[in-house]
C-alpha positions in Angstrom: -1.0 -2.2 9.8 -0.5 -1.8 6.0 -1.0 -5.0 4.5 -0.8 -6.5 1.2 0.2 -10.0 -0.3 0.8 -8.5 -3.5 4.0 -7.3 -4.2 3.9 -3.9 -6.0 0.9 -2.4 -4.6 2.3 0.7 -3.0 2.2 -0.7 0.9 5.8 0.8 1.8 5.1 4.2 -0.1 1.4 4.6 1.8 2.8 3.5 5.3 5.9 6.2 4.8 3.6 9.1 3.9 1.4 8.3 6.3 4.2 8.1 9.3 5.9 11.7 7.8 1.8 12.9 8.0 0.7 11.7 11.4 4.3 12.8 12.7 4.0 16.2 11.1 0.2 16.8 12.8 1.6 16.4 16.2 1.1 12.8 17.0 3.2 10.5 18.5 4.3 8.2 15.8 6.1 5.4 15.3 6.9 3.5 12.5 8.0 -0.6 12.6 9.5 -2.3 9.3 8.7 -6.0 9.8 9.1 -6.6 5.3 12.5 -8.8 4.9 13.0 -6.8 2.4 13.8 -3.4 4.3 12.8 -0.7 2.0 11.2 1.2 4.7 14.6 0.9 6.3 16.4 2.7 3.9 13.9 5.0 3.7 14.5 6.5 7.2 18.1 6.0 6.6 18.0 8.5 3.7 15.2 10.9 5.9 17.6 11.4 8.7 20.8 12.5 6.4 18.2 14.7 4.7 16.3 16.3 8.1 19.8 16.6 10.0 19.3 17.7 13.3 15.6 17.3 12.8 15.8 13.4 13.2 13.0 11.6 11.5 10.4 13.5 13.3 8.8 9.9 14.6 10.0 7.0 16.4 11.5 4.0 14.5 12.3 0.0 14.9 12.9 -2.7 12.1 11.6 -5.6 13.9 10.8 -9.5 13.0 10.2 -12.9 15.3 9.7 -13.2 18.8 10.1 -9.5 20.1 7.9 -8.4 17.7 4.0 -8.9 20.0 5.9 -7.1 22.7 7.6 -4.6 20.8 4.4 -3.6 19.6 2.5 -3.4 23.1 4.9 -1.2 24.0 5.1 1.2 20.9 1.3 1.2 21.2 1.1 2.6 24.7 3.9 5.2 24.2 2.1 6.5 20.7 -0.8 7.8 19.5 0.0 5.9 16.2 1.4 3.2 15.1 2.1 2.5 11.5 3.6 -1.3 11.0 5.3 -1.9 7.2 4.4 -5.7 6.9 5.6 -8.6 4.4 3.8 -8.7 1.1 3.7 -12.3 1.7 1.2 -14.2 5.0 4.3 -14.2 7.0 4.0 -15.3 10.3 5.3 -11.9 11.6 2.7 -10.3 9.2 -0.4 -12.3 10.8 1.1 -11.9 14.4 1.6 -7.7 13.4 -2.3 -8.1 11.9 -3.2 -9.6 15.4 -2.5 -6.9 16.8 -3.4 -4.1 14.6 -6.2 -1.8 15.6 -7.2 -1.6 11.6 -5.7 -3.3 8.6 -5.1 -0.8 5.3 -4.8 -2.4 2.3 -3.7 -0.6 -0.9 -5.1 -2.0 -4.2 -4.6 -0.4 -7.7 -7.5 -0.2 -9.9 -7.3 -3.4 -11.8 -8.7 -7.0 -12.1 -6.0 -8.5 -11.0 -5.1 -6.0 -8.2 -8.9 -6.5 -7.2 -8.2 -10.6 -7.1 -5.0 -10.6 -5.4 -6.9 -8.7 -2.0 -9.2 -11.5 -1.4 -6.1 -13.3 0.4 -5.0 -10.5 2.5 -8.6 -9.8 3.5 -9.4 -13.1 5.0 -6.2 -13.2 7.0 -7.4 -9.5 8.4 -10.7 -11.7 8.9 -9.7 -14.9 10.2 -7.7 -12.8 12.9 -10.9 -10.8 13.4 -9.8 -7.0 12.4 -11.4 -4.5 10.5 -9.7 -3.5 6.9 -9.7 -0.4 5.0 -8.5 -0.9 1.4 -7.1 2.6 0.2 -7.0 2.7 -3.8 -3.6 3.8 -5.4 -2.0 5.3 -8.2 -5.7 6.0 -9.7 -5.9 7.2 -13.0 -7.7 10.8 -13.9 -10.2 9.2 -15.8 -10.7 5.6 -16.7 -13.7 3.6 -17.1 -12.7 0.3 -16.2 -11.0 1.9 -12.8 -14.5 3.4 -11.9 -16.3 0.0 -12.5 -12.9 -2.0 -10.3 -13.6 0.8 -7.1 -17.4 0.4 -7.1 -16.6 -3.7 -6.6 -14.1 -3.0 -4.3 -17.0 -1.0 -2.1 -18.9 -4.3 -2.4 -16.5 -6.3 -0.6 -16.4 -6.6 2.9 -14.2 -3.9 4.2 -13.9 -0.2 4.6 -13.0 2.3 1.7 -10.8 5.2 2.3 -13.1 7.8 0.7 -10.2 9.5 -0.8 -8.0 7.6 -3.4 -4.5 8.3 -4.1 -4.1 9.0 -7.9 -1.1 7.9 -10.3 1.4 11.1 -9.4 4.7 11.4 -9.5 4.9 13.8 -6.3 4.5 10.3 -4.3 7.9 8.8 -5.2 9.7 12.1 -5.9 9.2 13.2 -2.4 9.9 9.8 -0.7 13.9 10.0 -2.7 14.6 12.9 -1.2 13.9 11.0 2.4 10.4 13.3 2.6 6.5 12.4 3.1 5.0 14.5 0.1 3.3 16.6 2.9 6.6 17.8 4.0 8.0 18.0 0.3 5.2 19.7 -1.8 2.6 20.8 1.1 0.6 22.7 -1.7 0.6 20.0 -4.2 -2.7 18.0 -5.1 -0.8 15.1 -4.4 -0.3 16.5 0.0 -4.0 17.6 0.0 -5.1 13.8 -1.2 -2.7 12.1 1.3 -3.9 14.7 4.3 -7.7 14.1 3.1 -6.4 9.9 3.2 -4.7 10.5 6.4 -7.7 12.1 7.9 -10.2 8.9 6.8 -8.1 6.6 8.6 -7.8 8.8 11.9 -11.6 8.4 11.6 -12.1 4.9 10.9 -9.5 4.4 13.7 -11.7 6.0 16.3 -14.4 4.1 15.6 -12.8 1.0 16.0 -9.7 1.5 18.4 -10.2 1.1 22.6 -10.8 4.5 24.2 
């Protein structure tokens, strides 16, 4: 579940590059839109004209309201992963989706108010009772203040991806052309950051998933 009440954040661009990873490794993916606002949607629109006859290389289902618990049950237990695009807002379909999640990401950019605006999404992930990784995007090369906002971000309680996702362009270039930047620049330091991300979470997800 990628989760984050603050709009702007980078939650649709991380859950798509994460699907197009997973997907490209082998696993058996699926991806669920449950955000009003459907840009994951049109993302997969624009991935199957671009992959053809390829398809979109993972399973796909915009989903909201009551089929949603069940939708997901059944996803989970045909997949090895599950990546589920939720509401920037504590939706009801967001908290059901974070019911269910075996881990809650959370994307923050390195700033104060970036760091403020988690609190909220990190109790719901704790008031439902499930473990939260936050994932720092769109990190400068060097900056001070972002050093000082990720060392209080390890302070809170929740995971942090070890890797963080800096401020490149490779990330929204490659999702236009309907591509995970894995797929679209494999030898870029943007795809090596986003494999090293993907890996983290594999990791934190066996510790924490049923076997």
């Amino acid at each position: 579940m990628v989760a984050q009440q603050k709009g702007g954040a980078g939650k649709t661009t991380l859950a798509a590059h994460l699907a197009a990873y997973w997907a490209g490794k082998g696993l058996r993916t699926a991806a669920v839109d449950i955000d009003p606002q459907g840009s994951f949607a049109l993302w997969t629109e624009l991935r199957a004209t671009a992959r053809g006859a390829d398809g979109l290389g993972f399973a796909f289902a915009k989903l909201s309201g009551w089929r949603l618990p069940g939708e997901l049950d059944r996803l989970a237990r045909e997949h090895d992963m599950v990546v589920v695009d939720s509401a920037p807002h504590a939706m009801t379909d967001s908290r059901t989706a974070i019911r269910q999640a075996h881990l809650v990401l959370v994307p923050v950019q390195p700033s104060p108010m970036d760091l403020w605006a988690t609190t909220p999404t990190l109790k719901l992930a704790r008031e439902e009772r499930r473990p939260a990784m936050l994932v720092v995007n769109r990190m400068p090369p060097r900056s001070t203040l972002a050093a000082e906002i990720v060392e209080q971000l390890n302070a809170l309680e929740a995971g942090v991806c070890r890797v963080a996702l800096g401020n490149r362009t490779a990330y929204a270039a490659s999702l236009g052309v309907g591509l995970g930047v894995t797929e679209a620049e494999p030898g870029s330091v943007a795809a090596r950051e986003l494999a090293a991300a993907g890996e983290d979470v594999l990791a934190a997800l066996a510790a924490v998933a049923p076997r």
